[in-house]
C-alpha positions as CSV (number, residue, x, y, z in Angstrom):
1,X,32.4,60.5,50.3
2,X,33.1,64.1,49.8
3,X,30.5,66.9,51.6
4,X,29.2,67.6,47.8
5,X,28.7,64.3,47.0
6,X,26.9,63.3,50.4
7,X,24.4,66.5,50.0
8,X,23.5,65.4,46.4
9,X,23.1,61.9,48.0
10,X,20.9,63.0,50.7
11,X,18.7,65.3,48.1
12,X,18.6,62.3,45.5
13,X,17.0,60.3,48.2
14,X,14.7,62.3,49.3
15,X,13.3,64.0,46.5
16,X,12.2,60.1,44.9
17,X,12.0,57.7,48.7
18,X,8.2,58.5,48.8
19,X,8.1,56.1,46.0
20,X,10.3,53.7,47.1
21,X,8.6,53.4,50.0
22,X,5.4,52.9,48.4
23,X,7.1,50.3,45.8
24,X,8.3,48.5,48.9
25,X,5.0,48.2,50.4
26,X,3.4,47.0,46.8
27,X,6.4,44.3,46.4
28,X,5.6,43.0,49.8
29,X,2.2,42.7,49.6
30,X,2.8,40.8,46.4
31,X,5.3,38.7,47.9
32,X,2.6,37.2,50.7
33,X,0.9,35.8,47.7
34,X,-1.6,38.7,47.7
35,X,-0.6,39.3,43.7
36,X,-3.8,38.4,43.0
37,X,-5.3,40.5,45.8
38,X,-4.2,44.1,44.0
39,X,-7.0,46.2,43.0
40,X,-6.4,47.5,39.4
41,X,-4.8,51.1,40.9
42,X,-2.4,49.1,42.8
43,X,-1.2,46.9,40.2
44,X,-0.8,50.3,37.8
45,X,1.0,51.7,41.1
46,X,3.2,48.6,40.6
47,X,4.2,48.7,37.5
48,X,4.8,52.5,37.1
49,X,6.6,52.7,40.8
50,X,9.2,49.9,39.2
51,X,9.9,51.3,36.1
52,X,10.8,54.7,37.9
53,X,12.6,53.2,40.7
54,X,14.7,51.4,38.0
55,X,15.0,54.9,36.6
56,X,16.5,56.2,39.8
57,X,18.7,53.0,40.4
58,X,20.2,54.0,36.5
59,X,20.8,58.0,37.7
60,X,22.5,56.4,40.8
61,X,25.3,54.1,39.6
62,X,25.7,57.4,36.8
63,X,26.5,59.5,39.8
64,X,28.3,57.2,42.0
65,X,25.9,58.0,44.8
66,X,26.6,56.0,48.2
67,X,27.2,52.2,48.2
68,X,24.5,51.4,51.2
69,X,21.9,53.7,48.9
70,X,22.9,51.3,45.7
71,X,22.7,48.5,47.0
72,X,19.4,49.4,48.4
73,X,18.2,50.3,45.2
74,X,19.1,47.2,43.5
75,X,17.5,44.9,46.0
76,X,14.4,46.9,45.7
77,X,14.5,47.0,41.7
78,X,14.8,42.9,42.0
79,X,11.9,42.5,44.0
80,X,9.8,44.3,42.3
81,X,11.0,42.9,38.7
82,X,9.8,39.1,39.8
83,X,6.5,40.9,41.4
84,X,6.1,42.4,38.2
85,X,7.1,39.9,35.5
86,X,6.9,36.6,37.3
87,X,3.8,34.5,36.9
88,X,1.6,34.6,39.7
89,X,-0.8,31.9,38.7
90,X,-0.3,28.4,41.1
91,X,-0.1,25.4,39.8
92,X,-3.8,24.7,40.4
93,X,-4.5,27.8,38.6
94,X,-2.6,26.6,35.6
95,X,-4.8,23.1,35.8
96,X,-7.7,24.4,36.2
97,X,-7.2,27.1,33.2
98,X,-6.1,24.1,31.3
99,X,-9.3,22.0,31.8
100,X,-11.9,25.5,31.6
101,X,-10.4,27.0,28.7
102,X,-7.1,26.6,26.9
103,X,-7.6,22.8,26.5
104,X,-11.0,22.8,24.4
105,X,-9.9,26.0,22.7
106,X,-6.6,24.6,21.4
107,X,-8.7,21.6,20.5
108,X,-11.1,24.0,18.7
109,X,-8.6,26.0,16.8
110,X,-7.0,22.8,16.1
111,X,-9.9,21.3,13.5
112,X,-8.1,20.9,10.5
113,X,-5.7,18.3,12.1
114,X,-8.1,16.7,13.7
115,X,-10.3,16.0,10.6
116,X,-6.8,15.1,8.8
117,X,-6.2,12.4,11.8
118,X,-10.0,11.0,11.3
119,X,-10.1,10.9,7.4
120,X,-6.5,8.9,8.1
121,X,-7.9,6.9,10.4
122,X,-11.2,5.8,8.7
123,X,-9.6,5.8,5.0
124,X,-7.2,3.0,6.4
125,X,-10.3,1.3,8.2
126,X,-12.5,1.1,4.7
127,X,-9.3,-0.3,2.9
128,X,-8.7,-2.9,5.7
129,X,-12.3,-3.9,5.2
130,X,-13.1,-3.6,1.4
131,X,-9.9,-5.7,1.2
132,X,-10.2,-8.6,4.0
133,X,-14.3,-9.0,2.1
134,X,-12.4,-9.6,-0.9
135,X,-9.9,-11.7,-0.2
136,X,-9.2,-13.4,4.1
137,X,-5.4,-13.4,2.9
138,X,-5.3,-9.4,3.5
139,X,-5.6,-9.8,7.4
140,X,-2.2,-10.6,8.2
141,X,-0.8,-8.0,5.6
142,X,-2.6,-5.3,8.2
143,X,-2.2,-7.4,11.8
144,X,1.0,-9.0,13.1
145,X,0.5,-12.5,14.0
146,X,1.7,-12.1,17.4
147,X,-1.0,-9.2,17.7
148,X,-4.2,-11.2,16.5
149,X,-3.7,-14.1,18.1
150,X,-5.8,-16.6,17.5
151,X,-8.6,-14.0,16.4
152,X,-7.5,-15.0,12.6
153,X,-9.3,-16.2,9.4
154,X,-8.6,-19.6,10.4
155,X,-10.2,-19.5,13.8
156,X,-14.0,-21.1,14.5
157,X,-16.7,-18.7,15.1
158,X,-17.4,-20.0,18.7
159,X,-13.4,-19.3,19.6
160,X,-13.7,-15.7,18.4
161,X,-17.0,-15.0,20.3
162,X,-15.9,-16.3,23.2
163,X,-12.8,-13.7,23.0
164,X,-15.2,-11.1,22.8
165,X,-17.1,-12.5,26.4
166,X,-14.5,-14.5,28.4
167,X,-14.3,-12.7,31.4
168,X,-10.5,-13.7,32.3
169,X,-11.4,-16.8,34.5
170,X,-8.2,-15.8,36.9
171,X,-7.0,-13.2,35.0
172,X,-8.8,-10.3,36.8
173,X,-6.4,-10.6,39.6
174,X,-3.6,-9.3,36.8
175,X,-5.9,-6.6,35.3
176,X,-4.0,-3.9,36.7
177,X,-0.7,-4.7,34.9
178,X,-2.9,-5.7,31.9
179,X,-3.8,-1.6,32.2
180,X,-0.4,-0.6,32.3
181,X,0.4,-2.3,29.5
182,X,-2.0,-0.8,27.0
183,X,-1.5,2.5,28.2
184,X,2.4,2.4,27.9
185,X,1.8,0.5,24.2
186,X,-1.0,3.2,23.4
187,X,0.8,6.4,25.0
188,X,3.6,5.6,22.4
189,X,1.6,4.7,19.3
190,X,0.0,8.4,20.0
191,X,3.6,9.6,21.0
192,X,4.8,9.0,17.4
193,X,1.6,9.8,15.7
194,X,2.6,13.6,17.1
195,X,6.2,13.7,17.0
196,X,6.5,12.5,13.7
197,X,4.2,14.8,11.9
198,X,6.1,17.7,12.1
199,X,8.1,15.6,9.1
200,X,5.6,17.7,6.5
201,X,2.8,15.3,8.3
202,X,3.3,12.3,5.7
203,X,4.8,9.8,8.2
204,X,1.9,11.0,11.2
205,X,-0.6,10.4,8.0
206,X,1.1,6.9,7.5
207,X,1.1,5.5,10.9
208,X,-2.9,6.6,11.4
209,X,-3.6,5.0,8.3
210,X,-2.1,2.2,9.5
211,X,-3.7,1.7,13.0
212,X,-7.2,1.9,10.9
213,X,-6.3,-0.6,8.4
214,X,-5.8,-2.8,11.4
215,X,-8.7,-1.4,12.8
216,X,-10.5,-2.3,9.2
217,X,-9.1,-5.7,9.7
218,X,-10.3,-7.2,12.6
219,X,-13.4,-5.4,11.8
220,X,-14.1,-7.4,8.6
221,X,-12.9,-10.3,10.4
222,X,-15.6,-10.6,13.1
223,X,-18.1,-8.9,10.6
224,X,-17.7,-11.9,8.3
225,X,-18.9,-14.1,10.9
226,X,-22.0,-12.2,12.0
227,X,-20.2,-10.6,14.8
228,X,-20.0,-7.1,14.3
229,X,-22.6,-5.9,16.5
230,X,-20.5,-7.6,19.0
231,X,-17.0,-6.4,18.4
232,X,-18.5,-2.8,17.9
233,X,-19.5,-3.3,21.6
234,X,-16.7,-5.1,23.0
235,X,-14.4,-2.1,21.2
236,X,-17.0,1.0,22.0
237,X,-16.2,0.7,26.1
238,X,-11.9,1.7,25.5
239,X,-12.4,2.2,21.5
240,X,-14.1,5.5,21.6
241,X,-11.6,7.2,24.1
242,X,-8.8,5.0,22.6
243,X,-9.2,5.7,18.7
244,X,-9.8,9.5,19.8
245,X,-6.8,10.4,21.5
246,X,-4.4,8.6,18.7
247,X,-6.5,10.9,16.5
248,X,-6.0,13.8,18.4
249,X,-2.3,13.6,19.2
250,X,-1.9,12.9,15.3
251,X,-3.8,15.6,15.0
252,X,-1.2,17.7,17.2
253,X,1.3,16.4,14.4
254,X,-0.8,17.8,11.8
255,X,-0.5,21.1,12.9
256,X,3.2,21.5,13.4
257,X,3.3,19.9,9.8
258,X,1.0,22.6,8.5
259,X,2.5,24.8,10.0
260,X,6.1,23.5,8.6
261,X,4.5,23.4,5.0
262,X,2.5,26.7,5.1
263,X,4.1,28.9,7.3
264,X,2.1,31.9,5.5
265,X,3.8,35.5,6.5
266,X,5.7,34.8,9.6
267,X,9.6,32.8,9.3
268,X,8.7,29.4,9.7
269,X,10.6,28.9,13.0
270,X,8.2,31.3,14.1
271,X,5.1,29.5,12.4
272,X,6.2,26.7,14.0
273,X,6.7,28.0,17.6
274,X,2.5,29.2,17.7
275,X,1.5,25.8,16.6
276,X,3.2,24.4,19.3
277,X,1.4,26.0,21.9
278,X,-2.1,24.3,20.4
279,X,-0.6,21.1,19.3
280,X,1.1,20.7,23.1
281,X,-2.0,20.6,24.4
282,X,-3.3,18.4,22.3
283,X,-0.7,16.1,23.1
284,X,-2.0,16.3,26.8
285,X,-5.1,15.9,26.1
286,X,-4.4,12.6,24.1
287,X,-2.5,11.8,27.4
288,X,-5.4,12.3,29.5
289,X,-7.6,10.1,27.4
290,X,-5.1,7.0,27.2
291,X,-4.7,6.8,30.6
292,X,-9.1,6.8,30.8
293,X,-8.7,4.2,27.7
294,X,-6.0,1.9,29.5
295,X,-8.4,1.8,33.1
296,X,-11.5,1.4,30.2
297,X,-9.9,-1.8,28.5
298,X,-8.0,-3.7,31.6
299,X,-11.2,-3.2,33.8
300,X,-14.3,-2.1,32.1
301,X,-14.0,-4.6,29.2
302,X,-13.3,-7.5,31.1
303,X,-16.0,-6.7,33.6
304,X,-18.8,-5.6,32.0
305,X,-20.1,-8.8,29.4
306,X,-23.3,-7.0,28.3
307,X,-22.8,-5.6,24.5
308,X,-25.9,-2.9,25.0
309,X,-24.5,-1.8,28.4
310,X,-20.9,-1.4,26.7
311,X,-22.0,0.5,23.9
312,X,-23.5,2.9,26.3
313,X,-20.5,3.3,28.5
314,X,-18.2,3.6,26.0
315,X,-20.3,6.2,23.9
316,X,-21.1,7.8,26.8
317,X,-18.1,8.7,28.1
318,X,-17.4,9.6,24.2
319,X,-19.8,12.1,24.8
320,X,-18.5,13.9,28.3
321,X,-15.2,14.4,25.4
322,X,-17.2,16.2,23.4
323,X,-19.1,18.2,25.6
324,X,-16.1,19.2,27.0
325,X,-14.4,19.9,23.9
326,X,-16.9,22.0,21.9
327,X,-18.8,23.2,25.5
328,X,-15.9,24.8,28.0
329,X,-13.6,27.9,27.5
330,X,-16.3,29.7,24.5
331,X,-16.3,33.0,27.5
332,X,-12.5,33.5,26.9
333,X,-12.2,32.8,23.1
């Protein structure tokens, strides 16, 4: 390096290394994980100290100023760009946002689809039932044989109230895997329900209505025997939290669909990239309730025999949704 170029090397640096100084202190503070820590003058210190550091670093590769002074400079510029731009919420931060605020938001903003996934829902349920009163043939058009069982038109009334209170006999020693079953067969009927209504919702639509005509089905079935009060019970424990989150992750589907259909003003890639951010969560929310629904049905069902004390649990717990969904996160809205 030539006398000139080591003077104007030595007056670049000291005319701007207050700053740099300052941005180093800033970057390590932030880097001990006190991000969060940074009064508001600090964190505008922050972000002006980096963009005029990056300044200097730009002027210094222009003038070909020493290699130790670059290098430096670029170290110092990296730091401060993942202090500045890298998220400093933790994991439990993110978790606990989700459950305070952006969960029952997303469900809030999200009240279209949702009503679209109930009206599918109950629509196939009134069909099922206005059907199976007319004519007993219409209960296997809506359930698989393999899935009712022996719960069918041709079974005595004593056989299908005894489904509804038979506590297992040795069976509770497999009610574990019993749980694990219905939450791996209902995590994917809810999977689809979502991931298929981005297909201009029609298909999400279909399979909803199709869960309620079963729904509708067995409904009719027990009803026509003077067992309704029962089987509204015996489903109300896992039902409520089970019918829910199929609704809700259809209704995630909805709104990508909506979104596909009516994209309004904005390119519809970009329509459907902000629904996503709603309908994901409603996704995880469905999630969160069929993993409640599987422990609901493979323990709570089995153990509790009492159709009052069901109903109660179930639409209980029903409730504590609610709350949670039209209650938490109104402070951030």
């Amino acid at each position: 390096m030539t006398d000139i170029a080591r003077i104007r090397s030595t007056r670049f640096r000291e005319q701007r290394e207050a700053d740099w100084r300052a941005l180093e202190e800033l970057v390590r503070k932030a880097e001990r994980g006190a991000a969060a820590k940074l009064t508001f003058q600090e964190a505008q210190d922050l972000a002006r100290l980096y963009r005029s550091t990056a300044t200097s670093l730009s002027v210094a590769r222009d003038i070909s100023l020493d290699k130790a002074l670059l290098a430096y400079l670029e170290a110092l510029v990296a730091r401060a760009y993942i202090a500045v731009y890298a998220p400093q919420e933790s994991l439990s931060g993110v978790v606990t946002r989700f459950f305070a605020s952006s969960a029952p938001q997303a469900m809030r903003r999200s009240w279209i689809g949702l009503v679209l996934g109930f009206l599918a829902m109950a629509l196939g349920a009134v069909i099922a039932y206005a059907l199976f009163m007319q004519d007993t043939a219409w209960f296997y058009t809506f359930v698989p044989a393999g899935l009712a069982g022996d719960r069918g038109p041709g079974a005595s009334t004593e056989s299908l109230r005894a489904a509804l209170f038979d506590d297992g006999g040795g069976y509770l020693a497999g009610l574990g895997a019993f749980a694990a079953y219905l939450f791996s067969n209902n995590t994917r009927v809810a999977f689809f329900a979502f991931a298929l209504g981005i297909f201009a919702c029609v298909p999400s639509f279909l399979l909803t209505l199709y869960n309620g005509l079963m729904l509708g089905a067995f409904y009719a079935l027990y009803d026509s025997r003077d067992l309704g009060y029962e089987l509204f019970g015996w489903l109300s424990i896992h039902g409520v939290t089970e019918l829910a989150a199929i609704m809700i992750a259809a209704g995630g589907g909805f709104m990508l669909g909506l979104a596909f259909l009516f994209p309004g003003d904005m390119p519809r890639k970009d329509a459907l990239r902000a629904a996503s951010k709603d309908a994901v969560k409603l996704a995880l929310i469905s999630a969160l309730m069929l993993f409640v629904a599987g422990l609901l049905e493979g323990f709570g069902r089995q153990l509790i025999q009492d159709t009052e004390v069901r109903i109660v649990i179930g639409w209980g717990i029903g409730a504590l949704w609610a709350a949670w969904f039209l209650l938490a996160g109104w402070r951030r809205n």
